[in-house]
C-alpha positions as CSV (number, residue, x, y, z in Angstrom):
1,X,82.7,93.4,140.4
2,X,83.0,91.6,143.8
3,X,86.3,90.9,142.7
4,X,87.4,94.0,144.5
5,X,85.9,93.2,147.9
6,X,88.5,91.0,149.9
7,X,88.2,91.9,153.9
8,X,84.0,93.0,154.8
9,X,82.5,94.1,158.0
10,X,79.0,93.7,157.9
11,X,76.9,95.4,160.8
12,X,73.4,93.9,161.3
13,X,73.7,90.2,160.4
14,X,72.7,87.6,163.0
15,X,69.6,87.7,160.8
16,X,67.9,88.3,157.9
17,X,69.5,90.3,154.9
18,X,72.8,91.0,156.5
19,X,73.1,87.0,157.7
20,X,72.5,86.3,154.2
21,X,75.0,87.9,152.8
22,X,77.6,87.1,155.1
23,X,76.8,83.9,153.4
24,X,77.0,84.7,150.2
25,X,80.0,86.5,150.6
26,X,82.0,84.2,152.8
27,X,80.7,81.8,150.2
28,X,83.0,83.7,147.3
29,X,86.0,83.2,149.6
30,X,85.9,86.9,151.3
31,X,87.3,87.7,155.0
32,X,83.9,88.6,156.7
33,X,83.4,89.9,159.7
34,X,79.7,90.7,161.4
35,X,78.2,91.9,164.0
36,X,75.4,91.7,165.8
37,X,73.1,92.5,169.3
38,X,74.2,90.9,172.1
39,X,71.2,89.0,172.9
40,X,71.5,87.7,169.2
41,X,75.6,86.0,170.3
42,X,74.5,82.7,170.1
43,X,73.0,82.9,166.0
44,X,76.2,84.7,165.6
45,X,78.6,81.7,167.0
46,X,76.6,79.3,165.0
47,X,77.2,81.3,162.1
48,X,80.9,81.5,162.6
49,X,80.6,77.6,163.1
50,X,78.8,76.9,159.7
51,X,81.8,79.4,158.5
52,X,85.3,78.3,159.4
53,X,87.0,81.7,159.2
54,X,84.2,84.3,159.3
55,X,85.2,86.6,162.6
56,X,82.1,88.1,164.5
57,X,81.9,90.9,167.1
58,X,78.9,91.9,169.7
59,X,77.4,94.7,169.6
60,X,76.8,96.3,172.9
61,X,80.0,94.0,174.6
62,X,83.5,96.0,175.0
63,X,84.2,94.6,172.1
64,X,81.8,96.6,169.8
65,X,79.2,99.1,171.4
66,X,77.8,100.0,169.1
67,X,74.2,100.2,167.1
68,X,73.1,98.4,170.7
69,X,69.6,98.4,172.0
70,X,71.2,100.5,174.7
71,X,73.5,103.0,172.8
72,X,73.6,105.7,174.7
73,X,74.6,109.0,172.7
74,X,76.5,110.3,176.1
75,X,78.9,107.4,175.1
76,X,79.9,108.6,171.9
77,X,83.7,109.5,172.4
78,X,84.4,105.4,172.2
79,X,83.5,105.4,168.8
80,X,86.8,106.0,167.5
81,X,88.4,103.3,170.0
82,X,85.9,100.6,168.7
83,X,86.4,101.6,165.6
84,X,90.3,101.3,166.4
85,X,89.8,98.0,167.2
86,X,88.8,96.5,164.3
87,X,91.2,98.7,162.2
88,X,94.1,96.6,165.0
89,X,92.6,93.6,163.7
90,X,91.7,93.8,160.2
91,X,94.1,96.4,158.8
92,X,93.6,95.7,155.3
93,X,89.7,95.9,155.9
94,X,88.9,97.4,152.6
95,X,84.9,97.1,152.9
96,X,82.2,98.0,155.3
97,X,78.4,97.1,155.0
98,X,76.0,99.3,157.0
99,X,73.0,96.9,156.9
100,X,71.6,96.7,160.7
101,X,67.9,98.1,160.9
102,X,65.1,98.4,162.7
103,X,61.1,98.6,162.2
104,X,58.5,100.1,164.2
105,X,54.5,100.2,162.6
106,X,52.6,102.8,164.7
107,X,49.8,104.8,163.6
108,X,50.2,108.5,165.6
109,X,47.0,109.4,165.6
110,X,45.1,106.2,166.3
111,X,47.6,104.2,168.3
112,X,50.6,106.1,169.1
113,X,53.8,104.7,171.0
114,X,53.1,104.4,174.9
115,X,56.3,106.8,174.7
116,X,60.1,108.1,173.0
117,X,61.8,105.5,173.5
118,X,61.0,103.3,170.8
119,X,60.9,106.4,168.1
120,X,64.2,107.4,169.6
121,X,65.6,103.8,169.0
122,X,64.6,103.5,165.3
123,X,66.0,107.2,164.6
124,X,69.3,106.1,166.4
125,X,70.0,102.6,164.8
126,X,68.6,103.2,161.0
127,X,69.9,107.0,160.5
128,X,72.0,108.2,163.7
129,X,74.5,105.0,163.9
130,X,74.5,104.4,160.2
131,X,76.1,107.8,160.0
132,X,78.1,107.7,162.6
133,X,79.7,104.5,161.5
134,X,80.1,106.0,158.0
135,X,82.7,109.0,159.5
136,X,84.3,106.5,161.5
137,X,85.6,104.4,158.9
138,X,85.3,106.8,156.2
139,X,89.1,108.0,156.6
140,X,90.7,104.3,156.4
141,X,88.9,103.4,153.4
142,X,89.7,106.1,151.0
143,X,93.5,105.5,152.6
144,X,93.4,102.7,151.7
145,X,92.0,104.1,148.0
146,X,94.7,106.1,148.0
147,X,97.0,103.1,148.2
148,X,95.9,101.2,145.5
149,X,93.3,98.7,147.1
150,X,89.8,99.7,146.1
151,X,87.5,100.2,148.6
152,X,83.6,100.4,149.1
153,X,81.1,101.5,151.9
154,X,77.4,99.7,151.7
155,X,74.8,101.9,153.0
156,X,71.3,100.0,153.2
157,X,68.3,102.6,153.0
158,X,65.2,100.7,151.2
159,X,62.6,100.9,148.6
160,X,60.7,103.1,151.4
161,X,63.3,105.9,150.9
162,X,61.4,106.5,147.9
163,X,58.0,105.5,147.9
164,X,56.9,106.3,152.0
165,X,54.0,104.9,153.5
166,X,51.6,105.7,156.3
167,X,52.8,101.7,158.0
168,X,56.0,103.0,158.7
169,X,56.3,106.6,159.9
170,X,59.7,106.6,160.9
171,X,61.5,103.7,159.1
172,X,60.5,105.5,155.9
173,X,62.1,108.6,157.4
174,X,65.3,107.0,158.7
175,X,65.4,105.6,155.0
176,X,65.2,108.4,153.3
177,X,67.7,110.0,155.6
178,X,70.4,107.7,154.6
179,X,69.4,107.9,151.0
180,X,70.2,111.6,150.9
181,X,73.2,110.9,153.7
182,X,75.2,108.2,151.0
183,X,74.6,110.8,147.8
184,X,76.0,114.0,149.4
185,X,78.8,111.8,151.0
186,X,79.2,110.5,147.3
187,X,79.4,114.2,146.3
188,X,81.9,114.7,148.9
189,X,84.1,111.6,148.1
190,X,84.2,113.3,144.4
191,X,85.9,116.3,145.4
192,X,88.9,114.2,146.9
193,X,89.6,112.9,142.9
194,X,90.1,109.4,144.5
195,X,87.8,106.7,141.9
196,X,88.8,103.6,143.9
197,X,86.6,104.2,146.6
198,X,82.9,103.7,146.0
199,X,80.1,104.8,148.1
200,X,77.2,102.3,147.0
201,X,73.3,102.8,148.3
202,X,71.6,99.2,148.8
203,X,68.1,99.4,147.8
204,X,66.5,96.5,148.9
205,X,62.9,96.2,148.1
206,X,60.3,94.6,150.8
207,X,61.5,91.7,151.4
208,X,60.8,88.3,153.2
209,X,63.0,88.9,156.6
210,X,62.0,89.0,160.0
211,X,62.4,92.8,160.5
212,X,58.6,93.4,160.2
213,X,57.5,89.7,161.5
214,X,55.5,90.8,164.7
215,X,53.6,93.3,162.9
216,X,53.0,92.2,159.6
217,X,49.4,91.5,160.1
218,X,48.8,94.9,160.8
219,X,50.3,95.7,157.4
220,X,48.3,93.4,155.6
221,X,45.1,94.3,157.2
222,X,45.7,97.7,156.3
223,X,46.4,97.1,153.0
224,X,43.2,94.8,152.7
225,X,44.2,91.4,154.3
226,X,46.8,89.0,153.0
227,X,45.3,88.4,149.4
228,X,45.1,92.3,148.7
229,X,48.4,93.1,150.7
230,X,52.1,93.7,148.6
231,X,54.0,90.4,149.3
232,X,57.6,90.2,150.1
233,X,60.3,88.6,147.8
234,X,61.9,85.6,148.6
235,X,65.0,86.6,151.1
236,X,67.5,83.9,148.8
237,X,65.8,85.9,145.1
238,X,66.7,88.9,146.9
239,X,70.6,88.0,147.3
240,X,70.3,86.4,143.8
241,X,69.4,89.5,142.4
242,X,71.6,92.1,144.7
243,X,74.6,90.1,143.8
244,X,73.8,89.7,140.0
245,X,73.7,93.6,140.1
246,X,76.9,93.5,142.3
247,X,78.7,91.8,139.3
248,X,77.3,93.9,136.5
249,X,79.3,96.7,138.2
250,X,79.4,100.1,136.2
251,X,82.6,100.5,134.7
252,X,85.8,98.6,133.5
253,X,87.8,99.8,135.8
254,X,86.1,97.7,138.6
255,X,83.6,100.4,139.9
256,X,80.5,99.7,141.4
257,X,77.0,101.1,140.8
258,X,76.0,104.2,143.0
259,X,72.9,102.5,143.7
260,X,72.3,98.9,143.8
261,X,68.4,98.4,143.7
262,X,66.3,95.6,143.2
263,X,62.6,95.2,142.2
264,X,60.8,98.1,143.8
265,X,64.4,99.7,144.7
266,X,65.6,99.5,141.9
267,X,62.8,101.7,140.6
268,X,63.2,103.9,143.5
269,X,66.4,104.4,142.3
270,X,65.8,105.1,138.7
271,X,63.1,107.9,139.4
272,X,65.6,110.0,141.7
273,X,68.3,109.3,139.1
274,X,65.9,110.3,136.0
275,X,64.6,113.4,137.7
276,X,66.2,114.7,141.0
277,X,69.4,113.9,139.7
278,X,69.4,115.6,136.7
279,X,68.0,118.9,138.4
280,X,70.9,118.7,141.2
281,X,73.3,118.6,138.2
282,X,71.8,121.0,136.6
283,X,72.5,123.5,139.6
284,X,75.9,122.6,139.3
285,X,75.8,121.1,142.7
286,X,76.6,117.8,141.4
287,X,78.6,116.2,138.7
């Protein structure tokens, strides 16, 4: 079902699961444009070398502040005017990809942060921004729904929505945030009667990136040591898979799965679905 994906903005992918699938998707002859952290500029020139077309913005620059290491929330009334900006220069954008993320591994009680600032950046780029970004673009896509192009907003939460654990205190919260954030904005979208936008939950499940590379050891020696500890998938059998569900799609009129989960996600997914789900519709508050 990529086929109705033509002009993507991905945020979060100098690196990792967000570089990849720029990749992947420039690779299927999209219009992609990234962004990134400004101290990250130079990964994203070389990957707007290795592909002739893709556009890229930096975050934190004039030309995108956003998601930052030094986002400042008294700085939030330029959101719309960033936001403009890309509208000016991709008007037929029809695609947005929250995937930028951060992880912190803390243990409160033993070894607690020396102070806010790092909680307060992992709450602001995994949940606050994500949502923020969401509203700001929210309006152009389902205009553009409206107007006959399908649209779709990616919203990355994890496997750790669903299945928390003590290594990550806050990720798993952030997480589980947007999780609840992309269904009642789902709900929302429903009320409009417009089915050519789709709001689509990315589930990755733990995967082989450098979002928890520093601190990895820690994980596995908490978990036993390397032999005993969960091992990541392969970063390329992750987009494999993401993209083979992409395709599948869920109905022939080119929509898209509300959640798109694989391995341990994609069981994430199916719990909420099998049992959550069918209590919230069973209260009437969802369809």
């Amino acid at each position: 079902m990529s086929e109705r994906i033509r002009t993507i903005l991905i945020l979060g992918a100098a690196k990792g699961i967000g570089e990849a699938m720029a990749r992947r998707f420039h690779h299927l002859g999209k219009t992609v444009i990234v962004t990134g952290r400004q101290v990250e500029e130079d990964q994203l020139a070389q990957l707007a070398e290795d592909l002739p077309g893709l556009e890229y913005r930096v975050v934190g620059s004039s030309q995108f502040n956003l998601l930052s290491d030094e986002w400042d929330l008294t700085h939030l009334e330029t959101l719309g005017t960033q936001v403009q900006r890309i509208l000016t220069d991709f008007p037929t954008l029809d695609t947005v990809f929250v995937n930028a993320g951060i992880q912190s591994h803390y243990q409160l009680f033993q070894d607690p942060p020396p102070d806010h600032a790092d909680v307060l950046a992992e709450l602001m780029t995994n949940l606050a921004a994500p949502i923020l970004v969401a509203h700001a673009f929210a309006h152009h896509l389902l205009a553009q729904a409206r107007a006959g192009t399908p649209t779709t907003l990616f919203l990355t939460s994890s496997s750790l929505a669903y299945f928390p654990v003590a290594f990550y205190p806050v990720y798993c919260a952030t997480k589980a945030g947007i999780a609840a954030f992309t269904k009642s904005l789902r709900a929302q979208l429903q009320e409009t009667g417009c089915a050519a936008m789709n709001i689509v939950e990315v589930v990755p499940p733990y995967v082989d990136t450098e979002l928890n590379a520093a601190h990895r050891w820690q994980t596995d020696r908490l978990q036993g040591g390397p032999d005993k500890a969960v091992q990541p998938m392969p970063l390329e059998q992750y987009i494999d898979q993401f993209f083979r569900a992409l395709q599948a799609g869920k109905g022939p009129d080119g929509s898209l799965r509300e959640e798109i989960g694989v391995g341990f996600g994609a069981r994430g997914a199916e719990v909420w679905r099998d049992g959550w789900q069918r209590l919230l519709r069973a209260s009437g508050m969802a369809e």
